[in-house]
C-alpha positions as a Markdown table, in Angstrom:
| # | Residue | x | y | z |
|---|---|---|---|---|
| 1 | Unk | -33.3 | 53.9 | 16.7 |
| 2 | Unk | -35.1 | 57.1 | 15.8 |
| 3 | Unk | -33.7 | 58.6 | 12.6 |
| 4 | Unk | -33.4 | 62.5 | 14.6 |
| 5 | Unk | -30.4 | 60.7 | 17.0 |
| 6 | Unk | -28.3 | 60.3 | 14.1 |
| 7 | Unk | -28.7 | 63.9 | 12.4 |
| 8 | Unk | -25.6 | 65.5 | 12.8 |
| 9 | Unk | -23.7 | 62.4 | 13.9 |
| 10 | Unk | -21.4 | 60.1 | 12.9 |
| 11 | Unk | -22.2 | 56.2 | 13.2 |
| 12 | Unk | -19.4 | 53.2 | 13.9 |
| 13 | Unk | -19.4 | 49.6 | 14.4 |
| 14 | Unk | -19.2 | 51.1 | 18.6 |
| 15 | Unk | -21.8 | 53.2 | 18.2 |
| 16 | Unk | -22.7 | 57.1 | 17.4 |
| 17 | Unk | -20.0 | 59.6 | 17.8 |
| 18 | Unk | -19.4 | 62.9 | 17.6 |
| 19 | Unk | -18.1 | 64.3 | 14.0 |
| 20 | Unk | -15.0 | 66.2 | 15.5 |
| 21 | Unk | -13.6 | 62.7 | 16.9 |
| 22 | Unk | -13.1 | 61.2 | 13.6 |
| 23 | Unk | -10.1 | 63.2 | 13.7 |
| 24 | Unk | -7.7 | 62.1 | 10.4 |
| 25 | Unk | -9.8 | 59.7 | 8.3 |
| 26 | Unk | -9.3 | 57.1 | 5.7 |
| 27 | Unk | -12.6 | 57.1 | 3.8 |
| 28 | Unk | -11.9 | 54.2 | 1.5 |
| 29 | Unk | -10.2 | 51.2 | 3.0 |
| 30 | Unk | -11.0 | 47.2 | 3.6 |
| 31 | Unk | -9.8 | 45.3 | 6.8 |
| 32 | Unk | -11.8 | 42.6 | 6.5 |
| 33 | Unk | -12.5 | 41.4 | 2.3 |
| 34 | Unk | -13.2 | 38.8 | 0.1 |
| 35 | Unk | -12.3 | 39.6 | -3.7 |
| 36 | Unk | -12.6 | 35.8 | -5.0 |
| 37 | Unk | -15.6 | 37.0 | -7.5 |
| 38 | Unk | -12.5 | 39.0 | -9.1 |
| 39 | Unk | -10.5 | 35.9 | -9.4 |
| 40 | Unk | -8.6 | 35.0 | -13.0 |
| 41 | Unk | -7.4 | 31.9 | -13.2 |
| 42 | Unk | -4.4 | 31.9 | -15.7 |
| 43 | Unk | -4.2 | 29.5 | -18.5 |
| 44 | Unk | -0.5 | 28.2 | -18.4 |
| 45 | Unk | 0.2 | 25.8 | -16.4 |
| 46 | Unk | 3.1 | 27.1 | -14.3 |
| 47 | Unk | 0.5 | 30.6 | -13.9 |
| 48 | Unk | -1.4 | 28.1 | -13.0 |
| 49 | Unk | 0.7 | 27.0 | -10.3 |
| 50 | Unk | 1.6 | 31.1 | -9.3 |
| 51 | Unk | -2.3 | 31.7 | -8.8 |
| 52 | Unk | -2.7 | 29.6 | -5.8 |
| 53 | Unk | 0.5 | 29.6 | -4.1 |
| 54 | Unk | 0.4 | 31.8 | -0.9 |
| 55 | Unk | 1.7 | 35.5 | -1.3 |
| 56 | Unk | 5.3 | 35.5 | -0.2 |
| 57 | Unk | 8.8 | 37.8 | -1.5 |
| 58 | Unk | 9.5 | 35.2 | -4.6 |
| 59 | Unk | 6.1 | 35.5 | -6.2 |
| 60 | Unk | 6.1 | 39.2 | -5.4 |
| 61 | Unk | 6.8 | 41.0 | -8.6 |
| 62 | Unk | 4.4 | 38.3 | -10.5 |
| 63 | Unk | 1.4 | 39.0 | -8.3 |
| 64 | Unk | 1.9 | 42.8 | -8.3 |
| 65 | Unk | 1.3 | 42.9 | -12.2 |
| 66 | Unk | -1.2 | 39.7 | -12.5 |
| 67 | Unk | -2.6 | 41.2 | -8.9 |
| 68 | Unk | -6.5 | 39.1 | -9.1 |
| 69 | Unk | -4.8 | 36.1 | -10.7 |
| 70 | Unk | -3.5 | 35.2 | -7.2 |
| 71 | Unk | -6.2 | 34.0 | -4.4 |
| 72 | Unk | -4.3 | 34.6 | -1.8 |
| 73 | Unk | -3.6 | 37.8 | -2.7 |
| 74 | Unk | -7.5 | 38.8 | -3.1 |
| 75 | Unk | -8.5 | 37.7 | 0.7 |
| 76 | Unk | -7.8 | 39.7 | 3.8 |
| 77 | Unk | -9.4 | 37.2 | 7.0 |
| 78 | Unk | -7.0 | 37.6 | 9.6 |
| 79 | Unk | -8.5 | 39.7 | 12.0 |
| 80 | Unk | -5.1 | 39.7 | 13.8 |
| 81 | Unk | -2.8 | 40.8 | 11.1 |
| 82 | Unk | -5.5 | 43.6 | 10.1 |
| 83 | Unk | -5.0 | 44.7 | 13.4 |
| 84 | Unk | -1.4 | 44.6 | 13.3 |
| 85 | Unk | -1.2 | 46.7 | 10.2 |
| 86 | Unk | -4.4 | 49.1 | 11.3 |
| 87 | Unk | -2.0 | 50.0 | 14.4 |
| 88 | Unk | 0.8 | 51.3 | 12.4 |
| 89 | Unk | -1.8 | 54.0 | 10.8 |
| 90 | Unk | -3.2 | 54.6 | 14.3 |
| 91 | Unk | 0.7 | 55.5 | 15.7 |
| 92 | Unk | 1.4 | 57.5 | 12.7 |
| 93 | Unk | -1.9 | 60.0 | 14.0 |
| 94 | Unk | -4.7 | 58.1 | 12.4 |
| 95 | Unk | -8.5 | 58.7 | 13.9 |
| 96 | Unk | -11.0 | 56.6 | 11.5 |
| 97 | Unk | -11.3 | 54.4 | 8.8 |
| 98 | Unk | -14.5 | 53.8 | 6.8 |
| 99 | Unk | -14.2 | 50.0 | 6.1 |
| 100 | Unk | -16.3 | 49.6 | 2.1 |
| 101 | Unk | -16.1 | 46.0 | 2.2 |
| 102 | Unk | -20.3 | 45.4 | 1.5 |
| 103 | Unk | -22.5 | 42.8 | 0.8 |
| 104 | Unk | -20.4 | 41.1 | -1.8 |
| 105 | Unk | -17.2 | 41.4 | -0.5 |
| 106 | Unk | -17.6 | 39.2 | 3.1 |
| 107 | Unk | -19.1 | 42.1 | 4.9 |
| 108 | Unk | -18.1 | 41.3 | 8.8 |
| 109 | Unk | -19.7 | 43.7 | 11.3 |
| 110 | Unk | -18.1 | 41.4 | 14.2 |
| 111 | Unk | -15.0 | 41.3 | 13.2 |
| 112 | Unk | -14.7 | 45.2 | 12.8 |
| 113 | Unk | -16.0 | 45.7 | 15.9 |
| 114 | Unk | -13.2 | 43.4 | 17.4 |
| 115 | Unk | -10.8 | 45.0 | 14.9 |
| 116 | Unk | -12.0 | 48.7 | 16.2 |
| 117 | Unk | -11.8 | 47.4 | 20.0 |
| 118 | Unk | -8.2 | 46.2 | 19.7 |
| 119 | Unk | -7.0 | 49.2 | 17.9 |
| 120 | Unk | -9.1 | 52.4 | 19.4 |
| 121 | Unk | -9.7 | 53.3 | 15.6 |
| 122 | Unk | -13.4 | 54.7 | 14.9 |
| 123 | Unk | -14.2 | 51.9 | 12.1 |
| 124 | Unk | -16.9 | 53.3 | 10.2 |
| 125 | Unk | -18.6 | 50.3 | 7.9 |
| 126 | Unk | -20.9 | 50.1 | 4.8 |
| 127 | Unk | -24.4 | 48.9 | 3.7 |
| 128 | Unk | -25.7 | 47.9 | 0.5 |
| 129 | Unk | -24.2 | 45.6 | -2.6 |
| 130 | Unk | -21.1 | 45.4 | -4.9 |
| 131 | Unk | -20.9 | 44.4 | -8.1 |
| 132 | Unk | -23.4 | 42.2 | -10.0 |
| 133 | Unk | -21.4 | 39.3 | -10.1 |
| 134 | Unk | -21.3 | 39.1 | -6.1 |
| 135 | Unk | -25.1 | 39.7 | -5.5 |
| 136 | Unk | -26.5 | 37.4 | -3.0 |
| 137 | Unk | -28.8 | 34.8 | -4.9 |
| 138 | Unk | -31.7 | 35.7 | -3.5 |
| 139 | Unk | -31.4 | 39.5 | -4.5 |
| 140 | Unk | -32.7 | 39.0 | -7.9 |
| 141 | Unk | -36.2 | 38.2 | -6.6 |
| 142 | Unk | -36.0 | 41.4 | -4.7 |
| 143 | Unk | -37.8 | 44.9 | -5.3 |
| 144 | Unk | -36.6 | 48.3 | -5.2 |
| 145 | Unk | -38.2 | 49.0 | -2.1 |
| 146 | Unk | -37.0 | 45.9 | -0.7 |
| 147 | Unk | -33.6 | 46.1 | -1.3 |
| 148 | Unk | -33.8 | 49.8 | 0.4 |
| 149 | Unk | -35.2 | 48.7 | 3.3 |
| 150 | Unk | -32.5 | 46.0 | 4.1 |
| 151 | Unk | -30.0 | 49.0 | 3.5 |
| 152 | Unk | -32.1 | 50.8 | 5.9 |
| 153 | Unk | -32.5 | 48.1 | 8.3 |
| 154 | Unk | -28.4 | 47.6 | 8.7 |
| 155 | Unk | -28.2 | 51.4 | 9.6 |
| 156 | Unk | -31.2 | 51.9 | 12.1 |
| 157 | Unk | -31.2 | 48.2 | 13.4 |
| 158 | Unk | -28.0 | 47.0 | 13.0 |
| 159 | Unk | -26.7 | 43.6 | 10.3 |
| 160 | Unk | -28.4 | 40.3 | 10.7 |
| 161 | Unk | -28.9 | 40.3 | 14.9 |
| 162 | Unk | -25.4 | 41.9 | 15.3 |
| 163 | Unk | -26.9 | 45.2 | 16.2 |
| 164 | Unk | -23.8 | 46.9 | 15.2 |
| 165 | Unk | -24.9 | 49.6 | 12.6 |
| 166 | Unk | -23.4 | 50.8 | 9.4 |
| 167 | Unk | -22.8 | 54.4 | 9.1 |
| 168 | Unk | -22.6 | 55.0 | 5.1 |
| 169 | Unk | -24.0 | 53.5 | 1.8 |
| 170 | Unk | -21.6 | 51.8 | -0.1 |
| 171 | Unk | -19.4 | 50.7 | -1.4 |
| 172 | Unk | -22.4 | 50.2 | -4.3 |
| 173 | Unk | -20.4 | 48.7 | -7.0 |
| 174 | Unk | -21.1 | 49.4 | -10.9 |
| 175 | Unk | -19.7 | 46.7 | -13.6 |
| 176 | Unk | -17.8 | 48.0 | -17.0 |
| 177 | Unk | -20.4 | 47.7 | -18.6 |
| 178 | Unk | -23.3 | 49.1 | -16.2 |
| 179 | Unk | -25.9 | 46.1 | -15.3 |
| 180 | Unk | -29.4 | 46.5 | -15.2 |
| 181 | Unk | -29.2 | 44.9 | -11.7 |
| 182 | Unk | -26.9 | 47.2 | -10.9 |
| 183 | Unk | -29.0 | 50.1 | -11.7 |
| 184 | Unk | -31.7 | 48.8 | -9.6 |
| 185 | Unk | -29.2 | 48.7 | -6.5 |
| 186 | Unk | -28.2 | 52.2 | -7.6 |
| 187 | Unk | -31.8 | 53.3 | -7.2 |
| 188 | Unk | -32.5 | 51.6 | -4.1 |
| 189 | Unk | -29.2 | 53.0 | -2.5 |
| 190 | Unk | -30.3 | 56.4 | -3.5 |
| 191 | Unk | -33.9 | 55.8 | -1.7 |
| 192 | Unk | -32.3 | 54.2 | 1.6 |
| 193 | Unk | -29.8 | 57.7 | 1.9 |
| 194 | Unk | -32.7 | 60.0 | 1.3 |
| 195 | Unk | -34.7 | 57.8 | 3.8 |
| 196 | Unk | -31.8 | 57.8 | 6.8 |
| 197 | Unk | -29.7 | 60.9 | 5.7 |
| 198 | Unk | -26.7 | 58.5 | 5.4 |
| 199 | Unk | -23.4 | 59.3 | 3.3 |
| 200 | Unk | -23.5 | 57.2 | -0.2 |
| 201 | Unk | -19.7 | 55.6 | -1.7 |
| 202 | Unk | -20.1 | 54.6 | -5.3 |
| 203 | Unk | -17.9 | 52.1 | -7.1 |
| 204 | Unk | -17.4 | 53.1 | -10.6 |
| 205 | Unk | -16.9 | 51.4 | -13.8 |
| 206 | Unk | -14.4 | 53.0 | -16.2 |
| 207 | Unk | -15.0 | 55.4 | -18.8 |
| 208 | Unk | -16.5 | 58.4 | -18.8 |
| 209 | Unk | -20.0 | 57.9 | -20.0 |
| 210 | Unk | -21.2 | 55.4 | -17.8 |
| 211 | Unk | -20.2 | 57.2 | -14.4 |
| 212 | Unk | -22.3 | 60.3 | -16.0 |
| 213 | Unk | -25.0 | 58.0 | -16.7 |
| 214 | Unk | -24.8 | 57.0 | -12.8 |
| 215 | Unk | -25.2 | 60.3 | -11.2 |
| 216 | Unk | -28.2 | 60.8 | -13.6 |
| 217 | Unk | -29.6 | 57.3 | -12.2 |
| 218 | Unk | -28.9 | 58.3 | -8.5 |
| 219 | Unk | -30.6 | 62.1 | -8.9 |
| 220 | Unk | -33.7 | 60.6 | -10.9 |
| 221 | Unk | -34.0 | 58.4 | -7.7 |
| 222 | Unk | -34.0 | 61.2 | -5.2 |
| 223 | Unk | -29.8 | 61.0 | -3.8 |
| 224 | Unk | -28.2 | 63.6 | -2.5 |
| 225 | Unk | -25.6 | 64.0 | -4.9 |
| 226 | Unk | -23.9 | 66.6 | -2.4 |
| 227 | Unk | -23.7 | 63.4 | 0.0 |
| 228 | Unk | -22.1 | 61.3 | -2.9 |
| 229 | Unk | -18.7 | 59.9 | -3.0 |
| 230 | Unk | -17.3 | 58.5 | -6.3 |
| 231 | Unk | -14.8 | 56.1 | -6.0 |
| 232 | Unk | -11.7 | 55.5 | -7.9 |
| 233 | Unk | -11.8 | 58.8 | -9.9 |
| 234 | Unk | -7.7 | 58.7 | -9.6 |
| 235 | Unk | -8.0 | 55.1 | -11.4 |
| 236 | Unk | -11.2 | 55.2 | -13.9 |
| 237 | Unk | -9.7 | 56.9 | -16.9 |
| 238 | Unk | -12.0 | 59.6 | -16.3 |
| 239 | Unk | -11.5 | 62.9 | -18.1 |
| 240 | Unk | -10.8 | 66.4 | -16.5 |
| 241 | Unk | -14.0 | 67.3 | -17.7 |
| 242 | Unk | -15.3 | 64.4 | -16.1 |
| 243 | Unk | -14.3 | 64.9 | -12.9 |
| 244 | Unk | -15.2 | 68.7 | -13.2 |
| 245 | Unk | -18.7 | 67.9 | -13.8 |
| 246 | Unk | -18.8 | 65.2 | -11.0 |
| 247 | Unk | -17.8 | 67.9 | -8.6 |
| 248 | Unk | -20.1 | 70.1 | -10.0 |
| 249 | Unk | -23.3 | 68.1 | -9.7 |
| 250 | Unk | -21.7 | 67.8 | -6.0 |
| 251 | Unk | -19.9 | 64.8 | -5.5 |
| 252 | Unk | -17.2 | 64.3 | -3.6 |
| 253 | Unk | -13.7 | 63.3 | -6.0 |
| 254 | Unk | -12.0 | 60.3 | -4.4 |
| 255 | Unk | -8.2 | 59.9 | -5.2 |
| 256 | Unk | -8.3 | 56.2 | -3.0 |
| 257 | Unk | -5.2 | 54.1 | -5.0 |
| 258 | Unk | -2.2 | 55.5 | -3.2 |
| 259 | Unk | -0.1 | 53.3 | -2.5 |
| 260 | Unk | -0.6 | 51.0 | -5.2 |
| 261 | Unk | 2.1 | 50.2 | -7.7 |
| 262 | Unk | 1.1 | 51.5 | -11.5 |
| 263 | Unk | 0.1 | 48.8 | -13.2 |
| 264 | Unk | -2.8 | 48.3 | -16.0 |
| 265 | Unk | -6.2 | 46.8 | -14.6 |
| 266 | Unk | -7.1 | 43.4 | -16.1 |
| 267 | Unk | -8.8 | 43.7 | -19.5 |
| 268 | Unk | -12.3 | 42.8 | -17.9 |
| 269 | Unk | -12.3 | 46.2 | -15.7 |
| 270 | Unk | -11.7 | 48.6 | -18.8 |
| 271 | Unk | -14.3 | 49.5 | -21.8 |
| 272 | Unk | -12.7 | 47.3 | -24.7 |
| 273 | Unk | -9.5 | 48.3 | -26.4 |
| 274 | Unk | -8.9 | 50.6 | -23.9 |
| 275 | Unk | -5.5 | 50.3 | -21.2 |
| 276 | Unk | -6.3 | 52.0 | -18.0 |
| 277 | Unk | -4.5 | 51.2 | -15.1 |
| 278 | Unk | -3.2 | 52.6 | -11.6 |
| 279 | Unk | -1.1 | 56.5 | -12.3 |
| 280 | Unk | 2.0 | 57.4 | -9.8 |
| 281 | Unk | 1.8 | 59.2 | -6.5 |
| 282 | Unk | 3.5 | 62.1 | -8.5 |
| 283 | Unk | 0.2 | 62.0 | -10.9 |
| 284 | Unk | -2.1 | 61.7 | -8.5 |
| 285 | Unk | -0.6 | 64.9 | -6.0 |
| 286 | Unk | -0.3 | 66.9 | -9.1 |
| 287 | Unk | -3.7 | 66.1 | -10.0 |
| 288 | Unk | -5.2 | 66.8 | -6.8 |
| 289 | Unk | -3.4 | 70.0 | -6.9 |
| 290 | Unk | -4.7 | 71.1 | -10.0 |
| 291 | Unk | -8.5 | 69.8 | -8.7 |
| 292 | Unk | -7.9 | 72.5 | -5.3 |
| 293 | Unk | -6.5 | 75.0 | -8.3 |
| 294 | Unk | -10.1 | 74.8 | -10.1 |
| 295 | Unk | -11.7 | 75.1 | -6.9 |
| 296 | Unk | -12.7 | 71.9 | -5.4 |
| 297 | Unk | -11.1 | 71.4 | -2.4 |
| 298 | Unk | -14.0 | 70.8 | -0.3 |
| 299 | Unk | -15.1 | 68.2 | -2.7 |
| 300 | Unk | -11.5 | 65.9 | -2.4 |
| 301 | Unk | -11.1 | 62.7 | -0.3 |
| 302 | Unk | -7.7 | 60.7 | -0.2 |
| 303 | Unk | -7.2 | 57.0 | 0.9 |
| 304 | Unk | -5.6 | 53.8 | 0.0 |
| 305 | Unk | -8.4 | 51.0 | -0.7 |
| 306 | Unk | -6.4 | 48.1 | 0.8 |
| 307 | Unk | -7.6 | 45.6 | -0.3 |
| 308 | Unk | -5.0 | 43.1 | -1.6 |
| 309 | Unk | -2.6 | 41.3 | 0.6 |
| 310 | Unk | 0.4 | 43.5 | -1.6 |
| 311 | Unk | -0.6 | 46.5 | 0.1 |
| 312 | Unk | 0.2 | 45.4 | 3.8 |
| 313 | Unk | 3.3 | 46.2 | 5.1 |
| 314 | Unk | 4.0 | 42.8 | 6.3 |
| 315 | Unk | 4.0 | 41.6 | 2.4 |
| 316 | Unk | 5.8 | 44.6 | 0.9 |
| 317 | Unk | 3.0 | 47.5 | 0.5 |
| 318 | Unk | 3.2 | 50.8 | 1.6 |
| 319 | Unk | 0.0 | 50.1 | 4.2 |
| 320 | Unk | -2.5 | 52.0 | 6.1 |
| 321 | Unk | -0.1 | 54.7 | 7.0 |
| 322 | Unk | 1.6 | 55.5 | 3.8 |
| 323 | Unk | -0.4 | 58.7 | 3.2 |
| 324 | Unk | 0.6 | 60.1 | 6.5 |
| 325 | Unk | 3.8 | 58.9 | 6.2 |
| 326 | Unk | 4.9 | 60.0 | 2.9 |
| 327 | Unk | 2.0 | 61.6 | 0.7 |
| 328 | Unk | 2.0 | 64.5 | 3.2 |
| 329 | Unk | 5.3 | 65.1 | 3.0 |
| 330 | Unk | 5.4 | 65.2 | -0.5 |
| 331 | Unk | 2.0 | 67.0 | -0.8 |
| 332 | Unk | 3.9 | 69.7 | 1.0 |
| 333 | Unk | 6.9 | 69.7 | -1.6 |
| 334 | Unk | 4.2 | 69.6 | -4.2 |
| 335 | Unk | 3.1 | 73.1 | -3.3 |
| 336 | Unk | -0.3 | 71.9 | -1.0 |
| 337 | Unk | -0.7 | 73.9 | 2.2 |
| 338 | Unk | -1.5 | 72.5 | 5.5 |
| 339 | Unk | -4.8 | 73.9 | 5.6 |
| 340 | Unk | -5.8 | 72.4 | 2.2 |
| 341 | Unk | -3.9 | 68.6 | 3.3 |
| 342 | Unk | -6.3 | 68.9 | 6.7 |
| 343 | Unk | -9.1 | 69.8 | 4.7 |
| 344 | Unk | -9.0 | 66.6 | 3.2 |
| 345 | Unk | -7.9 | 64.1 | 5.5 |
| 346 | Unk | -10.2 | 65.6 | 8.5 |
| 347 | Unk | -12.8 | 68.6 | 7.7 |
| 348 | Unk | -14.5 | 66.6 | 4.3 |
| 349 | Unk | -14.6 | 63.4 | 6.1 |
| 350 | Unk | -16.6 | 65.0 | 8.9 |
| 351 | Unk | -18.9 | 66.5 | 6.4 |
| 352 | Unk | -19.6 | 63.3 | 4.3 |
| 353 | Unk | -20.1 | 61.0 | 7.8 |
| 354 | Unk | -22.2 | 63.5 | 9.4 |
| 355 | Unk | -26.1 | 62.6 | 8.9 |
| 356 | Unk | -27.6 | 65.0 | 7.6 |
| 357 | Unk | -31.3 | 66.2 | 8.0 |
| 358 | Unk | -33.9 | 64.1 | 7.1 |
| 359 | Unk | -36.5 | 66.0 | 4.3 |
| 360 | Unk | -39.4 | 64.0 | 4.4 |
C-alpha cells in the first residue's frame, strides 16, 4: 500500500473508509482480549477457590471488587457472545469501535474481521505492544527501528499474512513504574506514527509525573502529540493541572471507564501508598464538563474499555451501549449540549482516525 491512499482516511479490519462513515464511535474498547498477565492469584484458600470458578450472579459482587483475581473474568474469546453484545451498541445508533486489544493482549485481526462482518460495525484495530510484562520473548532482542517497522508493517501490509491492516497505534501500555523497555516501545511507536501518519493510544501508568515524563519521551522521538490519545485520564489519579497540560501539549483527554463500578485498582497498578480507583458517572460527566468549560472540547474522547467479562450485559455490566443509553441522557441533565455530546462521540473520533499527511 502506498502511504498517500491512507492520508485523509480511516483504516478497518474491512479496509479503508471514508472518515464521515465512522459515524458515533467508541475509541477505546476490546472485543476480543486476553488480561491473564494481570492475573492475582489470592492467598486464601476459599479466594482461592473464587479466582477460578467461572463468572456467574453468586460470585458477582466478589469479582466486581477483586476484578483480576478471577480468570474468567479477565478473558473475552467468544467471538459469538462479543457479537451478541457489540449488536446491542450497534441498535442503540452505534457506527465504530476502535478495538486496543495489541500485541500483549491476544491481538486477533481474524476474529475482528468476523466480529465486524456479523455486526456491520466499522472495527477499527491497534498495532504495537502493551505492558512490559506481556512483551513477546523475542522483543527484547529487538531494536528501535525494528520494533517500528513491525508497527509499520501491520498498518501498510497487514498482521502476520492476515492482510487485514490496523488503523491506529496502540494501545502502547506504560507500567507504574515506567520500564525502560517500555520507553523503547514508546519511542518506536512514536517513529512508526510519524512514518504512516497513523493515530497513537497510550496506556498510562498512574500518577502524574510519569505520564509527563511520557509525552516528553514521545515528542523527543518525533510523535505527533496532536495525534496522541492518553488513556484512562478519568482513572489515573491525574491532577487538573495534569490533564490541562496534556491537552495543552495536544493530546487528546480520554474519559474510557464508564460503565465500570468504583472500585480501587489493585495495589500493583497505583504509585505506593497511594488508593486510586475507578470515580462515578456523576464524577466523570461533571468532570468532562468542567474540561469543555476550560476549553477542551475538541480534545475529549468517551468510551467504556470493556474488557472484563463484568462489563457485558449478559453478566450484569452496563455494556457497549451504556453511554448511548444512559451517559447521554444524563450528559444532557448535566448541562452538556448536543453539539458538545456529538463532538465527542463523532467529530474528534473522525479527526484522531483520519491519517494525516505524511512530513517526510
Amino acid at each position: 500500500m502506498r502511504q498517500s491512499e491512507l492520508t485523509g482516511k480511516a483504516q478497518t479490519v474491512l479496509g479503508i473508509v471514508d472518515p464521515d462513515s465512522l459515524g458515533i464511535t467508541l475509541p477505546h474498547e476490546h472485543l476480543l482480549i486476553d488480561m491473564s498477565t494481570y492475573f492475582i492469584e489470592p492467598t486464601e484458600a476459599c479466594e482461592k477457590k473464587l479466582a477460578h470458578e467461572p463468572v456467574r450472579l453468586e460470585n458477582l459482587g466478589w469479582v466486581t471488587t477483586h476484578f483480576v483475581s478471577n480468570l474468567d473474568n479477565i478473558i473475552l474469546t467468544d467471538e459469538n457472545l462479543a457479537i451478541k453484545e457489540a449488536l446491542l451498541y450497534k441498535w442503540a445508533g452505534g457506527n465504530t469501535i476502535v478495538e486496543m486489544s495489541s500485541i500483549g493482549l491476544a491481538r486477533d485481526p481474524l476474529g475482528l474481521a468476523r466480529i465486524s462482518r456479523a455486526t456491520g460495525l466499522n472495527v477499527v484495530m491497534g498495532a504495537g505492544y502493551y505492558v512490559g510484562a506481556s512483551y513477546p520473548p523475542g522483543l527484547a532482542t529487538k531494536t528501535e527501528e525494528e520494533i517500528a517497522e513491525g508497527i509499520i508493517r501491520d498498518i501498510t501490509v497487514g498482521v502476520d499474512n492476515t492482510g487485514i491492516r490496523a488503523g491506529i497505534i496502540g494501545e502502547i501500555g506504560c507500567s507504574t513504574p515506567l520500564e525502560e523497555r517500555e520507553r523503547k516501545v514508546l519511542r518506536a511507536s512514536a517513529v512508526a506514527q510519524r512514518r504512516t501518519g497513523a493515530p497513537l493510544n497510550i496506556h498510562p501508568p498512574r500518577g502524574n509525573d510519569t505520564i509527563l515524563e511520557i509525552i516528553k519521551i514521545l515528542a523527543d522521538a518525533g510523535a505527533d502529540l496532536n495525534r496522541t490519545i492518553i488513556s484512562h485520564c478519568d482513572a489515573s489519579g491525574y491532577s487538573q493541572t495534569t490533564l490541562h497540560r496534556l491537552a495543552d501539549a495536544g493530546c487528546y483527554i480520554e474519559f474510557d471507564g464508564f460503565g465500570f463500578p468504583a472500585v480501587p485498582f489493585p495495589a500493583f497498578f497505583c504509585p505506593e501508598g497511594s488508593l486510586i480507583g475507578l470515580p462515578s458517572e456523576v464524577w466523570r460527566i461533571n468532570e468532562i464538563k468542567h474540561l469543555i468549560g476550560e476549553g477542551y472540547l475538541n480534545r475529549m474522547l468517551i468510551s467504556h474499555d470493556v474488557c472484563l467479562k463484568i462489563k457485558y450485559v449478559t453478566y450484569g455490566g452496563c455494556g457497549y451501549a451504556h453511554i448511548l443509553r444512559n451517559v447521554v441522557p444524563w450528559m444532557r441533565r448535566g448541562g452538556l449540549s448536543d453539539d458538545q455530546i456529538n463532538t465527542m462521540l463523532i467529530e474528534n473520533p473522525k479527526r484522531i482516525l483520519s491519517f494525516a499527511l505524511i512530513k517526510e
